[in-house]
Structures are given as structure tokens and as C-alpha cells.
Jmol script that loads the backbone (N, CA, C; Angstrom):
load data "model"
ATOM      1  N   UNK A   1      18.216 -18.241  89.851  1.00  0.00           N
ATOM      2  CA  UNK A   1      17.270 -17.533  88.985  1.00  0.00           C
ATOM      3  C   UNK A   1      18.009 -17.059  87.730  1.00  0.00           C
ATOM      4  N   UNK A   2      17.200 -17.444  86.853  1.00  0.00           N
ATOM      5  CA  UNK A   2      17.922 -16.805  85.209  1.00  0.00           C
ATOM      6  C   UNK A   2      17.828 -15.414  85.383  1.00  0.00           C
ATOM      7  N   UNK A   3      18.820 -14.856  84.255  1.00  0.00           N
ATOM      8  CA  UNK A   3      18.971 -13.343  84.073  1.00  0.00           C
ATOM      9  C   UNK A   3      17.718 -13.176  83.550  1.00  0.00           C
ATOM     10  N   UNK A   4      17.052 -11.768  83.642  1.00  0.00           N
ATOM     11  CA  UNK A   4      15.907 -11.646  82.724  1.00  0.00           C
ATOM     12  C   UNK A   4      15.896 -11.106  81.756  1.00  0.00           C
ATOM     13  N   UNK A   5      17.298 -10.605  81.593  1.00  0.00           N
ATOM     14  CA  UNK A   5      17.440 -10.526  79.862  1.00  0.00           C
ATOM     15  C   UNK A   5      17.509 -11.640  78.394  1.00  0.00           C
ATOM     16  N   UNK A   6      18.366 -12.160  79.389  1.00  0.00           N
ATOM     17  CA  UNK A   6      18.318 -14.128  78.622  1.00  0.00           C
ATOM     18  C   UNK A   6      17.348 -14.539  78.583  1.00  0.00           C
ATOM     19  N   UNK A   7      16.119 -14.662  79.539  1.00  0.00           N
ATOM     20  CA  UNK A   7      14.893 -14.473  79.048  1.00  0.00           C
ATOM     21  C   UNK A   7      13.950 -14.681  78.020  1.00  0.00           C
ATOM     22  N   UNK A   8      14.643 -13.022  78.374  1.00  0.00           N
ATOM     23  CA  UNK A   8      13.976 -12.284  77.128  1.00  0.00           C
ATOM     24  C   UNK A   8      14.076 -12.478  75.993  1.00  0.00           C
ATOM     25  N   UNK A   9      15.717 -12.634  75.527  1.00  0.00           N
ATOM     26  CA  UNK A   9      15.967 -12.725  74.571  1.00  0.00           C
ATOM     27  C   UNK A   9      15.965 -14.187  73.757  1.00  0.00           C
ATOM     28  N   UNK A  10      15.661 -15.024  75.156  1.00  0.00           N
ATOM     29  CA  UNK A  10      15.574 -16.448  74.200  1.00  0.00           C
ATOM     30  C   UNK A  10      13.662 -17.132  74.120  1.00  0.00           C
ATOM     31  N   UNK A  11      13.073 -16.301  74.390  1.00  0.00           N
ATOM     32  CA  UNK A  11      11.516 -16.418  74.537  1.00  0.00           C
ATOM     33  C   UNK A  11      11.154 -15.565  73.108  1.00  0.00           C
ATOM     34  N   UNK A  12      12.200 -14.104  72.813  1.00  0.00           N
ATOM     35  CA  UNK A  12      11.858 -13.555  71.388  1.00  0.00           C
ATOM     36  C   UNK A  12      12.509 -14.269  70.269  1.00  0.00           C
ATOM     37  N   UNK A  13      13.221 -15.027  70.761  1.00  0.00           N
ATOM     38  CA  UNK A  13      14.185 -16.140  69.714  1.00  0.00           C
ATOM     39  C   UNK A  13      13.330 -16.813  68.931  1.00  0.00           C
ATOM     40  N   UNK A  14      12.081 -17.947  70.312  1.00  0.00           N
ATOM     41  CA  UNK A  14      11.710 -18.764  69.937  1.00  0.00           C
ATOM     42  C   UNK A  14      10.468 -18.181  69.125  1.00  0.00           C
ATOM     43  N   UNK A  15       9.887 -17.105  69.584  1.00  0.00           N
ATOM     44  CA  UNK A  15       8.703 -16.750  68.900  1.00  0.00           C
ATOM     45  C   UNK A  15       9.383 -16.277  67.389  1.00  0.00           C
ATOM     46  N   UNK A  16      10.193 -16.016  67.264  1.00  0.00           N
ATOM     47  CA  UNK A  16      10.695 -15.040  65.925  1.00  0.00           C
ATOM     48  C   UNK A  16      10.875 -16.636  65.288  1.00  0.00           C
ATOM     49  N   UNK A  17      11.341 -17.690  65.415  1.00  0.00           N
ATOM     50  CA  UNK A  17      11.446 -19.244  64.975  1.00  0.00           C
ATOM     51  C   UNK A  17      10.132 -19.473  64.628  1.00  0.00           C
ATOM     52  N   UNK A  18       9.213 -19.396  65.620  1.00  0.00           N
ATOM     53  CA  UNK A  18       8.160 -19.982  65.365  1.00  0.00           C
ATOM     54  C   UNK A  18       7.320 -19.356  64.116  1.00  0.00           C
ATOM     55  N   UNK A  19       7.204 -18.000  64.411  1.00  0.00           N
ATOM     56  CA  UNK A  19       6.934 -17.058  63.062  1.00  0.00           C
ATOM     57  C   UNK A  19       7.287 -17.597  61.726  1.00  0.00           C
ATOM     58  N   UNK A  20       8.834 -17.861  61.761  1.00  0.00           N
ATOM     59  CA  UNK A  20       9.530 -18.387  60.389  1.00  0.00           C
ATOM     60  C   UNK A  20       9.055 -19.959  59.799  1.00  0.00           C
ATOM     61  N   UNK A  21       9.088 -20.933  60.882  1.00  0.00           N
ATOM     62  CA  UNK A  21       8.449 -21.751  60.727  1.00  0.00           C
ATOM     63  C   UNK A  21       6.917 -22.125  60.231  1.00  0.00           C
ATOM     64  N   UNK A  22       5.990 -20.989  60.480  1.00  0.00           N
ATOM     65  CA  UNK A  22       4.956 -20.986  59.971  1.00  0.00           C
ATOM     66  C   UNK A  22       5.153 -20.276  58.398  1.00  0.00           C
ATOM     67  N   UNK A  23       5.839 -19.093  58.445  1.00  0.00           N
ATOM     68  CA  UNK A  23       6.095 -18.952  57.082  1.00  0.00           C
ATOM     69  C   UNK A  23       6.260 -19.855  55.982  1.00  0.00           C
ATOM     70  N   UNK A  24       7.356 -20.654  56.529  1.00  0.00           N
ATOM     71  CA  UNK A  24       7.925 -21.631  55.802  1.00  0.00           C
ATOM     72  C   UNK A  24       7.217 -22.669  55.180  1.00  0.00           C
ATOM     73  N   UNK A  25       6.145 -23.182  56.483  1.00  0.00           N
ATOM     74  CA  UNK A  25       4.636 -24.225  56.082  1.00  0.00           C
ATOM     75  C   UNK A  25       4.363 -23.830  55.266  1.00  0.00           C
ATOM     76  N   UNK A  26       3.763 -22.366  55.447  1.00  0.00           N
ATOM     77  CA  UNK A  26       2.775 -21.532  54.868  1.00  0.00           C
ATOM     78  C   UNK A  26       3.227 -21.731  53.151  1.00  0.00           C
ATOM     79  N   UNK A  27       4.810 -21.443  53.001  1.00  0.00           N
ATOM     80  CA  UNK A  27       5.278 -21.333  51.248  1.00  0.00           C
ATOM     81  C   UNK A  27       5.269 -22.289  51.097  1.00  0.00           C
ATOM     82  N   UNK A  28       5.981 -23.501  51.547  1.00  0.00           N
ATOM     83  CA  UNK A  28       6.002 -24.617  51.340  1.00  0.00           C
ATOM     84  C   UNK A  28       4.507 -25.349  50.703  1.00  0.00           C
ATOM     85  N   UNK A  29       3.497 -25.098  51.597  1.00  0.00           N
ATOM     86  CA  UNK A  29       2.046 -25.751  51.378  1.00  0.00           C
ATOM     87  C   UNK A  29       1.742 -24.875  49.566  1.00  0.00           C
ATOM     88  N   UNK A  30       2.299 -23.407  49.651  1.00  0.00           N
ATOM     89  CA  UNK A  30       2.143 -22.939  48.319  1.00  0.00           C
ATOM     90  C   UNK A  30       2.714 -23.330  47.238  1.00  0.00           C
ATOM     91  N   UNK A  31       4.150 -23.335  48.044  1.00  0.00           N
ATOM     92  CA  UNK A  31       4.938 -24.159  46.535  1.00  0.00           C
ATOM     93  C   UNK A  31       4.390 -25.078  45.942  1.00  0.00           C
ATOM     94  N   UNK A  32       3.969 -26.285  46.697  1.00  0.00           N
ATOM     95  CA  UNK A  32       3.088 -27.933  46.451  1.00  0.00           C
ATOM     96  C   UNK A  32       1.958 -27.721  45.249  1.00  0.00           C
ATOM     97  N   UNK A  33       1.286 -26.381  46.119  1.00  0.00           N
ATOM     98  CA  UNK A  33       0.113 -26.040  45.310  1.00  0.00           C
ATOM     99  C   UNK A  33       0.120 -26.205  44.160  1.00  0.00           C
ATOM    100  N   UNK A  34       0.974 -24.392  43.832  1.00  0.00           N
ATOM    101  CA  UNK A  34       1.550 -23.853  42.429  1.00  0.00           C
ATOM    102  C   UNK A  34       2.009 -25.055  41.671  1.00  0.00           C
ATOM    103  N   UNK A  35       2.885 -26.127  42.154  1.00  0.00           N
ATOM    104  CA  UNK A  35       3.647 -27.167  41.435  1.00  0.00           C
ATOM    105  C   UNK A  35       2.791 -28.399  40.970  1.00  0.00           C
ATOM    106  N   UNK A  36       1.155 -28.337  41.383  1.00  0.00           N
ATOM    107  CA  UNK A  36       0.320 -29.264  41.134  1.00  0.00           C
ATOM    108  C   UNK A  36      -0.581 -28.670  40.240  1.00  0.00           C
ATOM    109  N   UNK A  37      -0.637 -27.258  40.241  1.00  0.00           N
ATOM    110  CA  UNK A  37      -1.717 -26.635  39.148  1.00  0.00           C
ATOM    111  C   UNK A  37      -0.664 -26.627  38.032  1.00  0.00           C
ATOM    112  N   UNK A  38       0.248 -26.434  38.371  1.00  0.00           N
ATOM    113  CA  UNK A  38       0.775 -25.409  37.256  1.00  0.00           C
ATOM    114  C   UNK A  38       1.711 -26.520  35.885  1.00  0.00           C
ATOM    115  N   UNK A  39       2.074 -27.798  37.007  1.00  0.00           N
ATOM    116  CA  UNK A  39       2.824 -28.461  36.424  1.00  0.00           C
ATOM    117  C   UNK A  39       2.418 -30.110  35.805  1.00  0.00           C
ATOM    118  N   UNK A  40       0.952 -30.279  36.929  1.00  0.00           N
ATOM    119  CA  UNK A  40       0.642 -31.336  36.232  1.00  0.00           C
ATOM    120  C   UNK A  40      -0.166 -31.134  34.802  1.00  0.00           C
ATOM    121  N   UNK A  41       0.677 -32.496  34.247  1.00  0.00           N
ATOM    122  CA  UNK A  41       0.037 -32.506  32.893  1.00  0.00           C
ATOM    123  C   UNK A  41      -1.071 -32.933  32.534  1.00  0.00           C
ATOM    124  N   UNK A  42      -1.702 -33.514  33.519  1.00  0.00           N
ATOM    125  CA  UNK A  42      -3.299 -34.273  33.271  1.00  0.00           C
ATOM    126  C   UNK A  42      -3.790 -33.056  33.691  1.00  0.00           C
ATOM    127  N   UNK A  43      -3.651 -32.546  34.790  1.00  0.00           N
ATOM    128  CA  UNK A  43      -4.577 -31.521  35.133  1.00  0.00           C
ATOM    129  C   UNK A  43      -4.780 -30.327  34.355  1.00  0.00           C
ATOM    130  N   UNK A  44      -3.426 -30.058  33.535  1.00  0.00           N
ATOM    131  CA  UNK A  44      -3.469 -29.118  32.452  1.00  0.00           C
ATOM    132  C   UNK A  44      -4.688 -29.743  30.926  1.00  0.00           C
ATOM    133  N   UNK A  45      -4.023 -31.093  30.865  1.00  0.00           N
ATOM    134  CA  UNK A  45      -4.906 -31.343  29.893  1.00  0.00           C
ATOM    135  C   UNK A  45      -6.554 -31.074  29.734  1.00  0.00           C
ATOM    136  N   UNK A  46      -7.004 -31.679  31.278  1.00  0.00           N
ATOM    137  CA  UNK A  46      -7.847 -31.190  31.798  1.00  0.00           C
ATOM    138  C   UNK A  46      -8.703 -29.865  31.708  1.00  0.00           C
ATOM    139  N   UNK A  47      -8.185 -28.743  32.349  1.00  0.00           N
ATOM    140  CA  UNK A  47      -8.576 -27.662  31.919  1.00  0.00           C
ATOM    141  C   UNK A  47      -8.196 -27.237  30.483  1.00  0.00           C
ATOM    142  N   UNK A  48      -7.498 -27.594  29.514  1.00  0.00           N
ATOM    143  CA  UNK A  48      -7.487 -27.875  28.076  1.00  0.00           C
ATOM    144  C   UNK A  48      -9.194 -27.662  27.530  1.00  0.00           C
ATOM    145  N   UNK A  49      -9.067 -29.704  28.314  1.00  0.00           N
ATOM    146  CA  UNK A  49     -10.229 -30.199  27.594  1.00  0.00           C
ATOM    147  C   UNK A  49     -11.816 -29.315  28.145  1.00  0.00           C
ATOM    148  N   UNK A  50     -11.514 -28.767  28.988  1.00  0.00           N
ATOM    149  CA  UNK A  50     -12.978 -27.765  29.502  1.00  0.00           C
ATOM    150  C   UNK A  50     -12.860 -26.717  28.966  1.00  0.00           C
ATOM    151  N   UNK A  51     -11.839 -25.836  28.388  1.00  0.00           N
ATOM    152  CA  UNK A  51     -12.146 -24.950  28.423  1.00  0.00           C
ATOM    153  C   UNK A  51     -12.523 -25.091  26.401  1.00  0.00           C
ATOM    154  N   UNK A  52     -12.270 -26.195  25.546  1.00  0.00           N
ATOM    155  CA  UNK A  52     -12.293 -26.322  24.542  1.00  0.00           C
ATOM    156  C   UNK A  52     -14.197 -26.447  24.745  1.00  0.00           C
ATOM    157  N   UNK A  53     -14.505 -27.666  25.556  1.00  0.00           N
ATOM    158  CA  UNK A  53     -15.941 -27.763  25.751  1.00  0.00           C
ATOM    159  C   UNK A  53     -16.725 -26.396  25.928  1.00  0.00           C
ATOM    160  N   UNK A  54     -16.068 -25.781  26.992  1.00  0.00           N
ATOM    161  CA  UNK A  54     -16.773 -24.261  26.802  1.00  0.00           C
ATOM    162  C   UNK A  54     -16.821 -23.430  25.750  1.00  0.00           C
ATOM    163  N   UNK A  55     -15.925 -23.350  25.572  1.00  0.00           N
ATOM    164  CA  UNK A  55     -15.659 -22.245  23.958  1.00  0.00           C
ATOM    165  C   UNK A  55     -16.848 -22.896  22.847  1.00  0.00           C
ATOM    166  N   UNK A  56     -16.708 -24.058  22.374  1.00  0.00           N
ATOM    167  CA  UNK A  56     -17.562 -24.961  21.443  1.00  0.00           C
ATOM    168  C   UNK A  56     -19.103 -24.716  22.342  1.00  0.00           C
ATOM    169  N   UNK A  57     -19.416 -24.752  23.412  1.00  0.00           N
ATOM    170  CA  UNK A  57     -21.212 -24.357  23.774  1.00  0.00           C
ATOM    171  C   UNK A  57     -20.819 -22.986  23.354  1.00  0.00           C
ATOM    172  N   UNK A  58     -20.450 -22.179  23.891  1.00  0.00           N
ATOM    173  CA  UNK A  58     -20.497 -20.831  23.803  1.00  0.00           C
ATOM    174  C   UNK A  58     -20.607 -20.858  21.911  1.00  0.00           C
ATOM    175  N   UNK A  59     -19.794 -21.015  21.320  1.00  0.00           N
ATOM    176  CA  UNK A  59     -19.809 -20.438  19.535  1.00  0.00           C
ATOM    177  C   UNK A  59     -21.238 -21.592  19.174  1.00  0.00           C
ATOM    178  N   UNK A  60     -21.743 -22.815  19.998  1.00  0.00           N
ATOM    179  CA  UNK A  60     -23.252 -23.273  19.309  1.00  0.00           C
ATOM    180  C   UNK A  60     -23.930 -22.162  19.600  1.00  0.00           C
ATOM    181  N   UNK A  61     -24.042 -21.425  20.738  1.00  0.00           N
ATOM    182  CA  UNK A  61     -24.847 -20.320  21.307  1.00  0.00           C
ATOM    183  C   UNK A  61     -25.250 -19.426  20.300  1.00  0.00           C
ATOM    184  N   UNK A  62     -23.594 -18.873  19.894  1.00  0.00           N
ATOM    185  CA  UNK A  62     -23.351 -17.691  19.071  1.00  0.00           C
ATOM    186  C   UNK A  62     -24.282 -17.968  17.369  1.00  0.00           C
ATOM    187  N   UNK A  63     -24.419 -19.575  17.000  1.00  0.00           N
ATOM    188  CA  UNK A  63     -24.797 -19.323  15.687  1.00  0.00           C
ATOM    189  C   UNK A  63     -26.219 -19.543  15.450  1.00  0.00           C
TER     190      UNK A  63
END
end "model"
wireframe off; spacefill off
backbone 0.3
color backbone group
């Protein structure tokens, strides 16, 4: 029979791993994100080109 401190301490190991590991997904899946909004250039152009379309309805509105 195992000690039941060893156990213990290697059952809070794995959960404290597993924790980190989801963290890690978790930034990782964010980093991807951030690095696809922020960095692509079509997609920037993109919201460029909408937000120029918006502004231009909005000032036909205005006159």
C-alpha cells in the first residue's frame, strides 16, 4: 500500500498541472486570437474599409 501522503501529494501535483495546462490553452487560444485581430493586415484593412463606409453614411445623414 502507498503512503498516503505521496498520495496526496502527487494527486495535488497532477491537479495543480492540470489547472496550468488549461491556463496555458486558455492564453495560448488568446494569444492566436489577439495575433489574428490585431495583426492581420486584410482584416485590419477590412475594418478600415467599414468603418470609412460608416463614417461616409453617417456625414450623408448629417447633410
Amino acid at each position: 500500500m502507498a503512503d498516503p501522503f505521496t498520495l496526496t501529494a502527487v494527486t495535488a501535483t497532477l491537479a495543480a498541472a492540470t489547472i496550468t495546462g488549461r491556463i496555458q490553452v486558455a492564453d495560448l487560444g488568446y494569444q492566436m486570437w489577439k495575433d489574428f485581430v490585431y495583426n492581420d493586415t486584410k482584416l485590419q484593412k477590412l475594418i478600415a474599409l467599414a468603418t470609412d463606409m460608416n463614417q461616409t453614411l453617417v456625414a450623408g445623414k448629417a447633410d
